[in-house]
N, CA, C and O of each residue as an XYZ file, in Angstrom:
864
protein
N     -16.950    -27.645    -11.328
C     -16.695    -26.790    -10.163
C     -15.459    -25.948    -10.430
O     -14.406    -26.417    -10.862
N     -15.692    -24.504    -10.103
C     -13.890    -23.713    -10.607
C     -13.374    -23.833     -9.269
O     -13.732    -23.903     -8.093
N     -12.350    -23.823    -10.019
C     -11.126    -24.114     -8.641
C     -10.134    -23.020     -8.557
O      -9.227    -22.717     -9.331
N     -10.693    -22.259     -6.925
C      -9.969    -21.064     -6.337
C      -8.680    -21.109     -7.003
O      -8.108    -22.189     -6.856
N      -7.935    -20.066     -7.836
C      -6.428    -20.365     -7.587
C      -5.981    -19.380     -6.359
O      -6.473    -18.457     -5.710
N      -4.509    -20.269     -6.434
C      -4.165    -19.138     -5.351
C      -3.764    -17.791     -5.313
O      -3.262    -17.276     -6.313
N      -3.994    -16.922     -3.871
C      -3.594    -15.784     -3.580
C      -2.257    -15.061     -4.003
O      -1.514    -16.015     -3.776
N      -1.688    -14.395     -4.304
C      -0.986    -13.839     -4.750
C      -0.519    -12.350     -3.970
O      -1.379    -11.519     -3.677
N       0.924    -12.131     -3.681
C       1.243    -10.741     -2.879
C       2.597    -10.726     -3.146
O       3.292    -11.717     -3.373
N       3.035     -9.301     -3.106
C       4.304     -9.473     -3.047
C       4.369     -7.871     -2.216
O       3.350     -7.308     -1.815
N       5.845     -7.270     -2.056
C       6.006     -5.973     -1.748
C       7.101     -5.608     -2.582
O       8.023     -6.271     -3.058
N       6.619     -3.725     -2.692
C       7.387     -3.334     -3.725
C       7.809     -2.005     -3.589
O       7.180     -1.373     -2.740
N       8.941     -1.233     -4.347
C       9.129     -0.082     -3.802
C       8.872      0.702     -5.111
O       9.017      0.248     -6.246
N       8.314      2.431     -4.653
C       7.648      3.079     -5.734
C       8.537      3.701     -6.287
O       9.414      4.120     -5.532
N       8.702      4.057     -7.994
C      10.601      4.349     -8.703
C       9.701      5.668     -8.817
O      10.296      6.665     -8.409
N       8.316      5.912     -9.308
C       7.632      7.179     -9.997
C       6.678      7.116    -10.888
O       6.163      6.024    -11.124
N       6.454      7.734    -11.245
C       5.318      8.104    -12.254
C       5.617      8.600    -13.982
O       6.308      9.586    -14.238
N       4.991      7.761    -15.036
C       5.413      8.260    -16.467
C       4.198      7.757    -16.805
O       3.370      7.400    -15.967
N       3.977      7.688    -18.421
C       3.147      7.255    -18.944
C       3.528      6.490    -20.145
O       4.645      6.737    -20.600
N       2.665      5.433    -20.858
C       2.857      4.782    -21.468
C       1.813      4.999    -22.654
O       0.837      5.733    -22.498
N       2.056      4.352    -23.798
C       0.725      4.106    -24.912
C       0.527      3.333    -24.898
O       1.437      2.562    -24.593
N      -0.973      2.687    -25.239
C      -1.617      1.384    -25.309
C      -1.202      1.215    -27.774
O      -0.732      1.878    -28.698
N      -1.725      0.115    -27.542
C      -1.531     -0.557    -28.770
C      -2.596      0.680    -29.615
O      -2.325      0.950    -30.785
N      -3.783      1.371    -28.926
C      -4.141      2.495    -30.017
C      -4.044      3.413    -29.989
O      -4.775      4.280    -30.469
N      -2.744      3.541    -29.194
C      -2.141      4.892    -29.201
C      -2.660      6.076    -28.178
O      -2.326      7.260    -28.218
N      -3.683      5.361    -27.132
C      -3.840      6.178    -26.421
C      -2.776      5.995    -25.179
O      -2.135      4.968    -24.957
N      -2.723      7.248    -24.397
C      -1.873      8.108    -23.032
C      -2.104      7.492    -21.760
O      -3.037      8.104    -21.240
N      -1.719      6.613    -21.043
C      -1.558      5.838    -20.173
C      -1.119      6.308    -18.933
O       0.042      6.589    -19.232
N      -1.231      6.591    -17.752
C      -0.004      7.296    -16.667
C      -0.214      5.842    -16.053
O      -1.123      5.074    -15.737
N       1.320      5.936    -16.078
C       1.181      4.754    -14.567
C       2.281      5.283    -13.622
O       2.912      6.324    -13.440
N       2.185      4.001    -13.100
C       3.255      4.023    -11.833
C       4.573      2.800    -12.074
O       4.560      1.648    -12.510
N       5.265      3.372    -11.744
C       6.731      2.164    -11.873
C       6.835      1.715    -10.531
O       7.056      2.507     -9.615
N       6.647      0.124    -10.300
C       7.023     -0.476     -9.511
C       8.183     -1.232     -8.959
O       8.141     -2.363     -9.441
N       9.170     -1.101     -8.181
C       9.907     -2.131     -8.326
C       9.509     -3.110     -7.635
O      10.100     -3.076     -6.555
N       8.407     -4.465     -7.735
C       8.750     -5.427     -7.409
C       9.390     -6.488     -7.327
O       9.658     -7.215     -8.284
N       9.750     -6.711     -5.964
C      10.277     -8.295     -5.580
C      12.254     -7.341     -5.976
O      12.637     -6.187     -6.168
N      13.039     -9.003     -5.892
C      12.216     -9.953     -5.404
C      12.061    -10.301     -3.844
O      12.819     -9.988     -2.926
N      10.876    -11.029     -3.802
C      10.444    -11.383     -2.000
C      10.736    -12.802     -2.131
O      10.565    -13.599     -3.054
N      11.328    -12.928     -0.710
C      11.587    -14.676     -0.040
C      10.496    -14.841      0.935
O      10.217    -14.050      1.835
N       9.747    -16.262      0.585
C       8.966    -16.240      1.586
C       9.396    -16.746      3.428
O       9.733    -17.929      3.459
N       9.407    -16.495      3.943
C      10.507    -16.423      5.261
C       9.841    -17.763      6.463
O      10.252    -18.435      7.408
N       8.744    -17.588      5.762
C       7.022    -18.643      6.840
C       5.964    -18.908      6.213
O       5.489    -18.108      5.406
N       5.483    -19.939      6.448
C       4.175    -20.593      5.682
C       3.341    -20.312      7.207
O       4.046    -20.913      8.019
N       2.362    -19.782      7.846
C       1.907    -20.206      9.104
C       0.664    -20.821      8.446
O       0.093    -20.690      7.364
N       0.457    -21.679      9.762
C      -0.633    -23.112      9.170
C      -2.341    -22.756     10.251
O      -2.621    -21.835     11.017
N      -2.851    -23.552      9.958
C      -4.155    -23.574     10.884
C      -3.636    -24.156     12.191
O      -3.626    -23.703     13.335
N      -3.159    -25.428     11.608
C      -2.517    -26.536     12.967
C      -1.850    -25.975     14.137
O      -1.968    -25.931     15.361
N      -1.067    -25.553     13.158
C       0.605    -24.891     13.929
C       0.430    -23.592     14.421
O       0.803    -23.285     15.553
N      -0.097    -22.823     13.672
C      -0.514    -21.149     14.167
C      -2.040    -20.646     14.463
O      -2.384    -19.626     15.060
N      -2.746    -21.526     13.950
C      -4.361    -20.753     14.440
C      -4.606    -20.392     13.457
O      -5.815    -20.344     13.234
N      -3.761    -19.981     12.428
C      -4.995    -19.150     11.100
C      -3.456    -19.120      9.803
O      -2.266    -19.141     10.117
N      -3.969    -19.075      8.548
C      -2.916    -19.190      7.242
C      -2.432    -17.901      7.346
O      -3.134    -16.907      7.534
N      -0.891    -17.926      7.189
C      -0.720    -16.388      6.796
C       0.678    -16.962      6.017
O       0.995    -18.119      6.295
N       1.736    -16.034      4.823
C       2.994    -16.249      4.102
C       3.267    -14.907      4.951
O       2.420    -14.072      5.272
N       4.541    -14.893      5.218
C       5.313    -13.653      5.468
C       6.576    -13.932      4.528
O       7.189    -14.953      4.218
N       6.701    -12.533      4.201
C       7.320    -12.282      2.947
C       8.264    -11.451      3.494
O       8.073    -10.902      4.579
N       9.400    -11.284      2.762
C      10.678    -10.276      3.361
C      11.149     -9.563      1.795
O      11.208     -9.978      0.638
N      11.347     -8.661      2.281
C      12.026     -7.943      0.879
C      13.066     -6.511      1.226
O      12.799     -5.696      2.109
N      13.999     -6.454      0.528
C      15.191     -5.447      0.396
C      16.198     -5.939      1.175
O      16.087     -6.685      2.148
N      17.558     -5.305      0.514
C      18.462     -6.094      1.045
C      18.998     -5.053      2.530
O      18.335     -4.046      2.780
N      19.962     -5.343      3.237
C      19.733     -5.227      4.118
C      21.507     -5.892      4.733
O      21.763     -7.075      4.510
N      22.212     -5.297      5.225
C      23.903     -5.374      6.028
C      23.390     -6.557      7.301
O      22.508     -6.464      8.154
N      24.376     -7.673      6.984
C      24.322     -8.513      7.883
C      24.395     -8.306      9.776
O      23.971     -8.723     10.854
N      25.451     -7.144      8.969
C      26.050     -6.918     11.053
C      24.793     -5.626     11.206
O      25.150     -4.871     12.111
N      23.458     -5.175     10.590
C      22.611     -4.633     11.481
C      21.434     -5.619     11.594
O      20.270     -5.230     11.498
N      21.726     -6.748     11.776
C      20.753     -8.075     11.879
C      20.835     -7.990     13.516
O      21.940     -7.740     13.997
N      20.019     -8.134     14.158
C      19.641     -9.211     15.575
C      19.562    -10.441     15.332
O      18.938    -11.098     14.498
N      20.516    -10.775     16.446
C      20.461    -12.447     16.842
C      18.865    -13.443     16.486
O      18.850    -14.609     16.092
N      17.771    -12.657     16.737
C      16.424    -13.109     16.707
C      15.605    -13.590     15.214
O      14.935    -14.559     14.858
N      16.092    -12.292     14.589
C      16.115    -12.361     13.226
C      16.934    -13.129     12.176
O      16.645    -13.654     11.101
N      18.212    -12.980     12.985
C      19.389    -13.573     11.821
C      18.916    -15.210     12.077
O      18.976    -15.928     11.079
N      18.495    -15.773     13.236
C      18.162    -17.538     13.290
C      16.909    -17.716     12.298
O      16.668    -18.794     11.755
N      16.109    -16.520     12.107
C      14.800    -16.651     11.538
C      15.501    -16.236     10.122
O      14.942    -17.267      9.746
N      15.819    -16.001      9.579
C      16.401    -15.964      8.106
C      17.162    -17.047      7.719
O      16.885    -17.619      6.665
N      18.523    -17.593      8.744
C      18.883    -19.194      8.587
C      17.989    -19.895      8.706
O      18.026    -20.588      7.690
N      17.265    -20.164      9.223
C      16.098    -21.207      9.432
C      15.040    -21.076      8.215
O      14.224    -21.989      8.341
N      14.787    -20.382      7.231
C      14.075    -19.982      5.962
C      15.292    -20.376      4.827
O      14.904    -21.042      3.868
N      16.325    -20.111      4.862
C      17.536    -20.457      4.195
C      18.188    -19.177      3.525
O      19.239    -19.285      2.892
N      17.443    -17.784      3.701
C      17.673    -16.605      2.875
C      18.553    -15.863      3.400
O      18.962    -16.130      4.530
N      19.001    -14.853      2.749
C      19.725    -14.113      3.365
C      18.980    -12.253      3.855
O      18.179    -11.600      3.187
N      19.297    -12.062      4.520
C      18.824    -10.759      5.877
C      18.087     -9.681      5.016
O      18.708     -8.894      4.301
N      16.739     -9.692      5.126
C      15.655     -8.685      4.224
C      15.354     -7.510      5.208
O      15.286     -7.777      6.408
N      15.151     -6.111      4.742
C      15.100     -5.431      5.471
C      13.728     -4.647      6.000
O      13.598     -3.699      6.775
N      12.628     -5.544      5.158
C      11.142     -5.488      5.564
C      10.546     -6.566      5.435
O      10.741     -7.326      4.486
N       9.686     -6.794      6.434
C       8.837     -8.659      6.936
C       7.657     -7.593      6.731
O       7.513     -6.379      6.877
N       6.828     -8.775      6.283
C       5.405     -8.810      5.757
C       4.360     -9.627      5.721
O       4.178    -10.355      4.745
N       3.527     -9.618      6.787
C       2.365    -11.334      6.581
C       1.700    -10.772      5.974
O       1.621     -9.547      5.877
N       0.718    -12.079      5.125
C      -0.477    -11.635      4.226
C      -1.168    -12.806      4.838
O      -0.539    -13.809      5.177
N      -2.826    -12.652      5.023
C      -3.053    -13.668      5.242
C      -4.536    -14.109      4.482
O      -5.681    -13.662      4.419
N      -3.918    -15.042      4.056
C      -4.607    -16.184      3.179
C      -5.709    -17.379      3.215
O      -5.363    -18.271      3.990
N      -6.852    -17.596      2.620
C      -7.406    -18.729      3.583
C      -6.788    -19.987      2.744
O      -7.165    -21.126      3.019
N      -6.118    -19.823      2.024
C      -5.371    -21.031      1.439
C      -4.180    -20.852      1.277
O      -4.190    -19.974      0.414
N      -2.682    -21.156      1.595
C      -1.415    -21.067      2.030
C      -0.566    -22.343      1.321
O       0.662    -22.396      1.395
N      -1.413    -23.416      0.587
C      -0.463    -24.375     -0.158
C       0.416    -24.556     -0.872
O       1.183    -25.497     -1.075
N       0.200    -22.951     -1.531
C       1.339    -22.972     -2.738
C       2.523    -22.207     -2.783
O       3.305    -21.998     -3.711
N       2.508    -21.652     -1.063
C       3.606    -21.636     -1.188
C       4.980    -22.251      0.095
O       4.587    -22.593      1.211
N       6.164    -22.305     -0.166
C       6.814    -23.021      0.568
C       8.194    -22.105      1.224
O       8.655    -21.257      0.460
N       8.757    -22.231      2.397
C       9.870    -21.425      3.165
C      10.938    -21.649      2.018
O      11.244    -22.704      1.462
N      11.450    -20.291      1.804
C      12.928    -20.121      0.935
C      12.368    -20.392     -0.689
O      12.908    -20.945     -1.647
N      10.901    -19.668     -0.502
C      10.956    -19.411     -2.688
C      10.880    -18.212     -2.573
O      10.355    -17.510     -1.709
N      11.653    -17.884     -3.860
C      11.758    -16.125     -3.880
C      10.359    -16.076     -5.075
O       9.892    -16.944     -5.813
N       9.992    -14.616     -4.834
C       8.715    -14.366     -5.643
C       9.350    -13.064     -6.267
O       9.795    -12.060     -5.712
N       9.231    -13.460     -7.834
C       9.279    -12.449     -8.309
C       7.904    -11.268     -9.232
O       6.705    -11.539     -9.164
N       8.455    -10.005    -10.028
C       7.472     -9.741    -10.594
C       6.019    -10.326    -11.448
O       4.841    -10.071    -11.693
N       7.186    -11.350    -11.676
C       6.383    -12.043    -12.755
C       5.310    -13.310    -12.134
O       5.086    -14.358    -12.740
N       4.740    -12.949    -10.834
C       3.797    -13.241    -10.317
C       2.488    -12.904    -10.814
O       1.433    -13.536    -10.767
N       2.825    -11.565    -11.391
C       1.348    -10.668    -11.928
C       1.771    -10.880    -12.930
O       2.920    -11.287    -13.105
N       0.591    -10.559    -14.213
C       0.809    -10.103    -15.538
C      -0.417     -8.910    -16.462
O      -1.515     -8.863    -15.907
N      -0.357     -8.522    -17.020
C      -0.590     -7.746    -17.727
C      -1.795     -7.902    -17.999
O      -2.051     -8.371    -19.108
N      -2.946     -7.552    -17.051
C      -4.614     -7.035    -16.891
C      -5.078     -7.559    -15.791
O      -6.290     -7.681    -15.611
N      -3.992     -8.017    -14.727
C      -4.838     -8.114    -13.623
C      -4.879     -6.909    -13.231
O      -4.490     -5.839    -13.701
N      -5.636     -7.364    -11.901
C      -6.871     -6.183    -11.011
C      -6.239     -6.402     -9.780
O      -6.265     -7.435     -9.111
N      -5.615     -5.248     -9.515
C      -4.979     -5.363     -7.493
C      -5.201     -5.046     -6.940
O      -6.339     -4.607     -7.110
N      -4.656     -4.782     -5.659
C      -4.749     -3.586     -4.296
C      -3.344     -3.524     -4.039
O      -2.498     -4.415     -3.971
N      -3.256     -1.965     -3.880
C      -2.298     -1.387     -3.611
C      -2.072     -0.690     -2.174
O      -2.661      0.383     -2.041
N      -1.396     -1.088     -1.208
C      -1.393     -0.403      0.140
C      -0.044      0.103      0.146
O       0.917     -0.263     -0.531
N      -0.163      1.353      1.361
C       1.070      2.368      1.138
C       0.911      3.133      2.038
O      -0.218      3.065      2.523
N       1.739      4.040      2.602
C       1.483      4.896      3.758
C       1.711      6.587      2.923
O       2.871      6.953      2.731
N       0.743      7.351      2.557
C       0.726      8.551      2.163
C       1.410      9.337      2.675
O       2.026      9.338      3.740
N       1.233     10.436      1.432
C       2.956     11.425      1.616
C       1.947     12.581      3.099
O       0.821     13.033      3.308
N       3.153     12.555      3.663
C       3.082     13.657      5.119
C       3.144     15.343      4.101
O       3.955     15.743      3.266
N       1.861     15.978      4.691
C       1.573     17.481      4.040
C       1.721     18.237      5.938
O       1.752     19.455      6.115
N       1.776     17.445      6.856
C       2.159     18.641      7.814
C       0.213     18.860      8.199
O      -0.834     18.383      7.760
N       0.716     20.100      9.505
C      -0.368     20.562     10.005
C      -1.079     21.457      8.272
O      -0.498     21.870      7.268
N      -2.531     21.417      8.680
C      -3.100     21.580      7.451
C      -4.084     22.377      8.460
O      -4.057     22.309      9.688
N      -5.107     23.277      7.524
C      -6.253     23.850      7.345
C      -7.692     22.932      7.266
O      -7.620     21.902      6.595
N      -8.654     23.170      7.747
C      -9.914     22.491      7.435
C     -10.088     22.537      5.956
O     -10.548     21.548      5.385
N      -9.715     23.744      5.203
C      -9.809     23.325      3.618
C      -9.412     22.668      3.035
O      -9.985     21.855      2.310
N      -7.921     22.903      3.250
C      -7.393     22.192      2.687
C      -7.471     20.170      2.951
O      -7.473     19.144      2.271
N      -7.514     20.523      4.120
C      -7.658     18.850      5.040
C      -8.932     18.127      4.802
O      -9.023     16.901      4.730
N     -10.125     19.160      4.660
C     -11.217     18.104      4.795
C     -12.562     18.987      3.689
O     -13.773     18.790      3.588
N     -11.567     20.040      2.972
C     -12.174     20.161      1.543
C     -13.691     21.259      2.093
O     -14.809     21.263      1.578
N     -13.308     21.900      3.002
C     -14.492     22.874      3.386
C     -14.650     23.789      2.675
O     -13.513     23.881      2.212
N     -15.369     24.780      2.090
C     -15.500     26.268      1.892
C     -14.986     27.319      2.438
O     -15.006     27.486      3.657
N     -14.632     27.885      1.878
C     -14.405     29.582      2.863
C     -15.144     30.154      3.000
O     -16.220     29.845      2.486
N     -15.000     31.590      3.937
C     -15.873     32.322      3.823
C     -15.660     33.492      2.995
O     -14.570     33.499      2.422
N     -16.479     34.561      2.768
C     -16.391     35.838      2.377
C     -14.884     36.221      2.556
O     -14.037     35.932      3.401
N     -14.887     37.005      1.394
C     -13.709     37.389      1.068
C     -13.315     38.965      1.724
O     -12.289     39.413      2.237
N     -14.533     39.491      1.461
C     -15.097     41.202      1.989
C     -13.947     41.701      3.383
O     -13.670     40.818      4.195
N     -13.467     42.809      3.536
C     -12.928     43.398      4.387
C     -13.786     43.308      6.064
O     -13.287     43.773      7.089
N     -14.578     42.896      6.024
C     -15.771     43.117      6.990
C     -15.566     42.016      7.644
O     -15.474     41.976      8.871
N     -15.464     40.886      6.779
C     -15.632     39.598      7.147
C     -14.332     39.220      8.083
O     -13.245     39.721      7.795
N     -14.455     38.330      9.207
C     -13.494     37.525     10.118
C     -13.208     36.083      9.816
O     -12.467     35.387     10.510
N     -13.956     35.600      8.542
C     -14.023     34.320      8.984
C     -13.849     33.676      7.589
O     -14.566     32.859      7.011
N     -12.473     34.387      7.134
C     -12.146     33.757      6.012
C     -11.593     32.449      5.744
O     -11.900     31.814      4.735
N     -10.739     32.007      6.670
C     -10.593     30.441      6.470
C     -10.970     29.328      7.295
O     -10.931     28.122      7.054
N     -11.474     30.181      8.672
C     -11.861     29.381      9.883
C     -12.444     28.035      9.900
O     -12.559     27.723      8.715
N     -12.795     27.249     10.510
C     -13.537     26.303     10.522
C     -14.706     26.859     10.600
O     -15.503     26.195      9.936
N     -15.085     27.561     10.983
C     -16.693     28.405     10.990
C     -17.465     27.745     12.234
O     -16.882     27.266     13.206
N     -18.751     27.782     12.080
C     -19.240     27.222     13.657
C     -19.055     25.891     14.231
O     -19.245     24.874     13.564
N     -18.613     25.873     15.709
C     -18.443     24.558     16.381
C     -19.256     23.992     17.018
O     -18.817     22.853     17.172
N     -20.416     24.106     17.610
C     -21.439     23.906     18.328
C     -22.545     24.495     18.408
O     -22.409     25.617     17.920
N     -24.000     24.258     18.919
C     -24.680     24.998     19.085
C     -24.528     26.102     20.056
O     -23.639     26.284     20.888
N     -25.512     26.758     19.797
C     -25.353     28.182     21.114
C     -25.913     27.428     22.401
O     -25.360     27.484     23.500
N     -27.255     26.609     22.088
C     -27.308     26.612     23.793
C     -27.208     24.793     23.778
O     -27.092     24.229     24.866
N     -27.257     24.041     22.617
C     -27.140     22.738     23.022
C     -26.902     22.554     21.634
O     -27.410     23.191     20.711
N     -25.598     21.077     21.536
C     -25.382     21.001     22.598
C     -24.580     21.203     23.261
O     -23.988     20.364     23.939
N     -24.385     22.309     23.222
C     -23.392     23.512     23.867
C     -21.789     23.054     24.198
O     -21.011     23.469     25.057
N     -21.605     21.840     22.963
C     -19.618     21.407     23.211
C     -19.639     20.864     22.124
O     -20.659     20.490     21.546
N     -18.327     20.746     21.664
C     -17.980     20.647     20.302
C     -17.812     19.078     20.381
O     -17.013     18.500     21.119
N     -18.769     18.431     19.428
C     -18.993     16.928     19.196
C     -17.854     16.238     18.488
O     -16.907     16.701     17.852
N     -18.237     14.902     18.799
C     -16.373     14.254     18.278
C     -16.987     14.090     16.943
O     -18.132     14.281     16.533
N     -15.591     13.567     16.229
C     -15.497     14.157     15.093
C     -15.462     15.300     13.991
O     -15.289     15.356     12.773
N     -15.693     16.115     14.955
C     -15.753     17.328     13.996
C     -14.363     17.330     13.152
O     -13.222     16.979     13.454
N     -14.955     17.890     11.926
C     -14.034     18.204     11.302
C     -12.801     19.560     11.572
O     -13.311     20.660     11.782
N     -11.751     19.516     11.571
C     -10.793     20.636     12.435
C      -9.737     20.206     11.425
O      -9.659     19.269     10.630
N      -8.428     21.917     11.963
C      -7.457     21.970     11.296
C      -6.373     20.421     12.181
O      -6.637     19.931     13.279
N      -5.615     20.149     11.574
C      -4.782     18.977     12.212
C      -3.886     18.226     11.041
O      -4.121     18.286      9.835
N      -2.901     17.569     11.617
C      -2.141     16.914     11.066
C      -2.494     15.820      9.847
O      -2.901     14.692     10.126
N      -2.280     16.311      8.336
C      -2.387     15.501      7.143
C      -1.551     14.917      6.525
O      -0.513     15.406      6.080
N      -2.009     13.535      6.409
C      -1.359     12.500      5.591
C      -0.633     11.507      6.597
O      -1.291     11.020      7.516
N       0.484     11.250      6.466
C       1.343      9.710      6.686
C       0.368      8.890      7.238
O       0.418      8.724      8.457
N      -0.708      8.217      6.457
C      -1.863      7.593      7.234
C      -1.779      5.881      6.103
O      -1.377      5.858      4.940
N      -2.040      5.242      6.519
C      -2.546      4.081      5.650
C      -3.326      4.192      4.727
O      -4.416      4.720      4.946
N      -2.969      3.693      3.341
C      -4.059      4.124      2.337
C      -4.083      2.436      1.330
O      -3.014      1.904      1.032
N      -5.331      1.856      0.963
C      -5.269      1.096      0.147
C      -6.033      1.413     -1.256
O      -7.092      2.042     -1.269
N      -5.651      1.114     -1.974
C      -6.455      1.751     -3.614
C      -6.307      0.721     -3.806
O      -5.252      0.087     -3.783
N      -8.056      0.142     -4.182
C      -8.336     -0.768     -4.884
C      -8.913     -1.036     -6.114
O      -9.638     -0.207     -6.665
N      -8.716     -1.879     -6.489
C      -9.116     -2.180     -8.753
C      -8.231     -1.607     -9.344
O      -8.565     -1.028    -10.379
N      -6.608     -1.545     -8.866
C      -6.190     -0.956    -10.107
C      -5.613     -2.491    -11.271
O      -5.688     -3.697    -11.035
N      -5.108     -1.813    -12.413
C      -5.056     -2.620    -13.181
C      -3.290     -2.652    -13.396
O      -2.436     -1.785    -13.213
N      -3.226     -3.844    -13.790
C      -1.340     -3.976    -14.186
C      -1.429     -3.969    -15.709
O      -1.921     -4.909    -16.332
N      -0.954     -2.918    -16.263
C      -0.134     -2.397    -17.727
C       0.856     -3.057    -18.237
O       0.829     -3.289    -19.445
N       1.948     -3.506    -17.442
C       2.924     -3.943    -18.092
C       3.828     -4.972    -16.809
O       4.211     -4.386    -15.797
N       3.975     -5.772    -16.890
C       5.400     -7.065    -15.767
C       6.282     -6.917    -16.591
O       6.319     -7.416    -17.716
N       7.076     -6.202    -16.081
C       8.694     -6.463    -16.685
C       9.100     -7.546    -16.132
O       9.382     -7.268    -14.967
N       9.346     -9.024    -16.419
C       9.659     -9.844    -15.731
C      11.354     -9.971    -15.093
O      11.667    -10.346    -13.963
N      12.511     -9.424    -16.487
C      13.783     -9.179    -16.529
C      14.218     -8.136    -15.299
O      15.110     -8.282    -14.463
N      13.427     -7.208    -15.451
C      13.837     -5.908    -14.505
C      13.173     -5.911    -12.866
O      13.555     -5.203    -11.934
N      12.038     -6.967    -12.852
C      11.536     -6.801    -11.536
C      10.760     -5.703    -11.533
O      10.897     -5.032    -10.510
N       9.874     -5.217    -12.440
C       9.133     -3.932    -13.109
C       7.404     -4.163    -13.260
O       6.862     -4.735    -14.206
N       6.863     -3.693    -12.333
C       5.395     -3.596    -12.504
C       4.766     -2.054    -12.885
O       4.599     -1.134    -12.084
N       4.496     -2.049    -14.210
C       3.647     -0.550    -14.916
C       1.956     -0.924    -14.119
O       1.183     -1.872    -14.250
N       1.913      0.340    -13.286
C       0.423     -0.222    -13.104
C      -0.411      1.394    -13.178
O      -0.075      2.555    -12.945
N      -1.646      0.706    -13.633
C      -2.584      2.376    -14.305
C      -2.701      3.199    -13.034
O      -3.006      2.739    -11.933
N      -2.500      4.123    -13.234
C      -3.114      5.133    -12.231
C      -1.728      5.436    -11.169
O      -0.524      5.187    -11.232
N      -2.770      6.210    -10.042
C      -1.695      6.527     -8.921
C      -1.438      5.506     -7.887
O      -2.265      4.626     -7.648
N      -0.200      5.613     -7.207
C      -0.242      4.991     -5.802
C       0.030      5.472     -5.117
O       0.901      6.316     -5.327
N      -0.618      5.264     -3.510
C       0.431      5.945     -2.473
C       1.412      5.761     -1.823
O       1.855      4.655     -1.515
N       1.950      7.003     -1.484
C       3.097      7.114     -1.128
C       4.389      7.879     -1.828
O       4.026      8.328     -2.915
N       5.547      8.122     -1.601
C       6.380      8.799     -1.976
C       7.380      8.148     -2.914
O       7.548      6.972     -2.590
N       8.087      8.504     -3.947
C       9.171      8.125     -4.415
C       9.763      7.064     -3.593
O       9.530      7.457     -2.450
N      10.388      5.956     -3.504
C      11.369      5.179     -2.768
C      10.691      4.991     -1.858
O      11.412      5.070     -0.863
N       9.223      4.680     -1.452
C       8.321      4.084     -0.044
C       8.065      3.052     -0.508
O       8.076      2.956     -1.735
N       7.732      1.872      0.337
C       7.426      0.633      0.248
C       6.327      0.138      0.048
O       5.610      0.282      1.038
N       5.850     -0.377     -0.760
C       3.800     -0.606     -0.632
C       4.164     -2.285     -0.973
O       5.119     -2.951     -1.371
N       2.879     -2.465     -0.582
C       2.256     -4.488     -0.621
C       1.263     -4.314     -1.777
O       0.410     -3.427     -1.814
N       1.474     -5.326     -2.795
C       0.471     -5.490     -3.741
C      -0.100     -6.981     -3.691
O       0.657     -7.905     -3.396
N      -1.641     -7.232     -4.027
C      -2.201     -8.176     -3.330
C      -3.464     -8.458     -4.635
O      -3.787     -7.529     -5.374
N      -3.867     -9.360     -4.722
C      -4.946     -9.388     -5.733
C      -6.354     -8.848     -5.393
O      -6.894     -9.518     -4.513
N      -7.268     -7.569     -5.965
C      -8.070     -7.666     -5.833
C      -9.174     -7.852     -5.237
O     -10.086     -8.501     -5.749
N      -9.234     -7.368     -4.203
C     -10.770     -7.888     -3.253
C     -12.418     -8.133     -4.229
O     -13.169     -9.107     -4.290
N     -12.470     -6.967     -4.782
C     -13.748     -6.779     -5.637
C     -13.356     -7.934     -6.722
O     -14.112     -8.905     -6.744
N     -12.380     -7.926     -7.519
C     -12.117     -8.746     -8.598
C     -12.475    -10.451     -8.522
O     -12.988    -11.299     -9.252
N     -11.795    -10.360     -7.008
C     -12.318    -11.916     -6.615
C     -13.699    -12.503     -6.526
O     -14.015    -13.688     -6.626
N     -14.500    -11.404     -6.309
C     -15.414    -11.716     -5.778
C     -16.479    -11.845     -7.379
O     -17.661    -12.183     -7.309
């Protein structure tokens, strides 16, 4: 019988984008991670809470902008004052325990993750640009060069249906990218090389998590 191991997460902040070579010399882009390190702050149980979850804390963070609420919940874990909390939730929660720090070297070099992140803000946008429409005619004649073009029928059903696609506010939205692969754990530096892009901006915070598809 194989035996589940456990779940795995941490949170991390994004340094940028370079590229690397593989051993045959091919061109790599990744992403520089700084993960960890994270303290786990709570184990929540079935018993005790209704369902498994670890909440994780990470970045440091000035004692005197702590709340009273928080600062008992960081003594009571044994850590000192993180400046982002994080549950993940798990259907198995055994392995880990209040006050272990998690570092990079959680992952290593060919796993398969998920990456969540809140995407970079582009502002009010265009239907083209926003939702990848066509234009129209270019011709002097023409009115309806970048418009959204038609909204409804003429006689039914005579109002513009939800969802339509329209100009409106793009990006700062939740984004998860899943299957990417880890390139390189710097274990010394707290350094995850991982293939491809992630979202979000320079210095934004993302959660990395194992794999949904991979698990399965």
């Amino acid at each position: 019988m194989e035996v589940e191991r456990m779940k795995k997460a941490i949170m991390a902040k994004k340094v940028g984008m370079t590229q690397v070579f593989s051993e045959t010399g091919e061109v790599i882009p990744v992403t520089v991670l700084q993960a960890g390190p994270c303290y786990v702050l709570q184990v929540k149980t079935v018993e005790k809470d209704g369902y498994e979850a670890v909440q994780l804390g990470y970045g440091e963070i000035n004692e005197k902008n702590v709340n009273k609420p928080l600062k008992g919940h960081f003594e009571k874990a044994g850590v000192k004052p993180v400046r982002k909390i994080k549950e993940f939730r798990f259907d198995d929660c055994s392995g880990y325990e209040t006050g272990n720090e998690i570092k990079a070297d959680v992952f290593e070099a060919g796993d398969k993750i998920d990456i969540t992140g809140v995407s970079k803000g582009k502002g009010f946008q265009g239907a083209i640009k926003r939702h990848g429409q066509s234009r129209g005619p270019m011709g002097h004649g023409s009115k309806s060069h970048r418009v959204v073009g038609a909204m409804s029928g003429a006689s039914y059903p005579g109002r513009v249906m939800k969802g339509k696609n329209m100009p409106g506010h793009m990006g700062s939205e939740k984004v998860t990218v899943q299957n990417l692969t880890v390139v390189k754990a710097d274990n010394e530096n707290n350094m995850l090389l991982v293939k491809g892009a992630v979202p979000g901006s320079n210095g934004s915070i993302v959660t990395i998590t194992d794999s949904i598809k991979a698990s399965k």
